[in-house]
N, C-alpha and C positions, 0 to 999 in steps of 0.2 A: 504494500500500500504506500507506503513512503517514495519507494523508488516513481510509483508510478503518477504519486501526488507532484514532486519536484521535476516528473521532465513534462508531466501536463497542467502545471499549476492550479491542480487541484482546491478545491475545499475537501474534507476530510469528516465526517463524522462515526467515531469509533464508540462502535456496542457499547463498550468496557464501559463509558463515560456514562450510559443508560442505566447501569444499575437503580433500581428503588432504593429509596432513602429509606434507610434504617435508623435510626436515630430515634426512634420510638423504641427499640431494642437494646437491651443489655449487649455491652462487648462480646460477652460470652455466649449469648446466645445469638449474634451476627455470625460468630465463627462457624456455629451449627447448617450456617443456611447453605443451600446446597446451588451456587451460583452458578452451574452451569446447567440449569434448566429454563426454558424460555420465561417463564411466569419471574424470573429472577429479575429481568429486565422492563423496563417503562416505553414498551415499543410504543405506544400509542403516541408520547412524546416525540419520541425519534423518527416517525411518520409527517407528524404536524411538522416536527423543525425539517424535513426533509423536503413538502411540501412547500415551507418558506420560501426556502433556497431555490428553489427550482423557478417560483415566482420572485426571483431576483432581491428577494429580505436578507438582510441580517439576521443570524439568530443568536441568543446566548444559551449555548450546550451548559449542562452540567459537566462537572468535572466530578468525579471518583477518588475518593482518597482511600486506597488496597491498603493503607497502614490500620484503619481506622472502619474498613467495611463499611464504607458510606460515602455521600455525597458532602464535596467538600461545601461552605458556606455560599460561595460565589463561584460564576461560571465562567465561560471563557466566549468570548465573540466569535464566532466565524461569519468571515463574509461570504455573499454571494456570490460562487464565479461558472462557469463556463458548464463546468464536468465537477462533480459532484461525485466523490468516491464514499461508500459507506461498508464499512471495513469489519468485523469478526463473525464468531461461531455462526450466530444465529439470522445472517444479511439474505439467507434463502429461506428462512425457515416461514418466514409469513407473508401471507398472501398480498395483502398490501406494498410490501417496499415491491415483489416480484412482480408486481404491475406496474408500476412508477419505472423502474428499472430500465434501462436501453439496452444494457451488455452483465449479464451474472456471470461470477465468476466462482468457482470451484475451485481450494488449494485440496488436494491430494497428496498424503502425507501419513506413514507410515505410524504404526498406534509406539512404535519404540521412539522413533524420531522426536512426535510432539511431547512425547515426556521428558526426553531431555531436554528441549527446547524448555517448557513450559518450569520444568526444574529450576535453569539456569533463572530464566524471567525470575521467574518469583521466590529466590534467594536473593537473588544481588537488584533489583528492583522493587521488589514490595514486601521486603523484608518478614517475608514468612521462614520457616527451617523446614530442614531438608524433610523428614516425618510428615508434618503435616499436607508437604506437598504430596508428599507418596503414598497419602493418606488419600488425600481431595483425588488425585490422580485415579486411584483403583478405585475411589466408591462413588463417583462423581463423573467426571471426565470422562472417563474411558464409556462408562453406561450410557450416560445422556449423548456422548457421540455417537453411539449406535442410533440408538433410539429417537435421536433427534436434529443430529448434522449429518448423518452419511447418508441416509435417505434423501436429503435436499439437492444431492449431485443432481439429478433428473431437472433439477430447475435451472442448470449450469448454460449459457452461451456456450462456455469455453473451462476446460477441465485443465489445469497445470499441476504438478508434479511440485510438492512443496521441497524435494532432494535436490531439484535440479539449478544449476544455475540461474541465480534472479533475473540475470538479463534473457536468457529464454525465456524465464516465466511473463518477463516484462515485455518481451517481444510479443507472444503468444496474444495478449490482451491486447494490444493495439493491434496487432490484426482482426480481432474480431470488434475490432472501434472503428474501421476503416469505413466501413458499410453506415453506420449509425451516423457516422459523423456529417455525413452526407447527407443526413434530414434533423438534425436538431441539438438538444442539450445531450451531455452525454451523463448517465449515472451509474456506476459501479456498485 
């Protein structure tokens, strides 16, 4: 997403930032919540601010604080630009964004790969420990990805290969932007 935000000067809206505000919950019991199920996320939010953007609005996203299992105080602006990227797990998973959408995108990505991936992330960026991750990983991740992101491949324009070189991966989506581009906004 990044790569493909800075060579199409993207705007960016990432799931992650959609989490529901917890803040009505004990610490202890935010850790319990099981974030990678769709119900986890404020899609209805992330529709409306998608919707914005596409009608050329500014919007202010929430912002995520992973130290803290929740929405930080204040949000972050995004402006309205061109192409419109909407980036993690769950960007296939409901019916609405896969309307809106011009170009879906599928990362395929092996169930070993994303846990080390997802390990690294959330040790040295959101300061969870190695357990908990290997914890969330096996009772969480792994299940709800069955059950609720590998069945969204079928909504895919375009299937990439999360092993392979970024710049193929990156290649791969602009080819399939080539066609779109040539009748409107574009959204990923």
């Amino acid at each position: 997403t990044d790569a493909l935000a800075h060579h199409l000067d993207a705007a960016v809206l990432r799931i992650d930032d959609y989490y529901r505000p917890l803040d009505h919950l004990t610490f202890e019991e935010r850790e319990r919540v099981n974030f990678d199920a769709p119900e986890a996320i404020d899609h209805d939010l992330l529709v409306r601010h998608l919707i914005a953007l596409r009608r050329g609005e500014a919007i202010e996203k929430p912002v995520y604080d992973f130290s803290r299992h929740t929405r930080r105080v204040y949000g972050e602006t995004v402006e309205a630009k061109d192409t419109i990227l909407v980036e993690g797990i769950f960007a296939l998973y409901w019916p609405e964004l896969n309307e809106i959408a011009d170009v879906r995108v599928f990362v395929d990505t092996p169930a070993d790969l994303r846990f080390s991936r997802r390990l690294y992330r959330d040790v040295h960026e959101r300061g969870r420990d190695e357990d908990e991750v290997t914890h969330r990983f096996r009772d969480h991740v792994g299940p709800m990805h069955r059950v609720y992101v590998e069945p969204t491949r079928c909504m895919a324009s375009v299937c990439v290969s999360g092993n392979q070189d970024i710049r193929v991966s990156v290649g791969a989506v602009l080819d399939a932007m080539k066609p779109v581009a040539l009748v409107g906004a574009d959204v990923l």
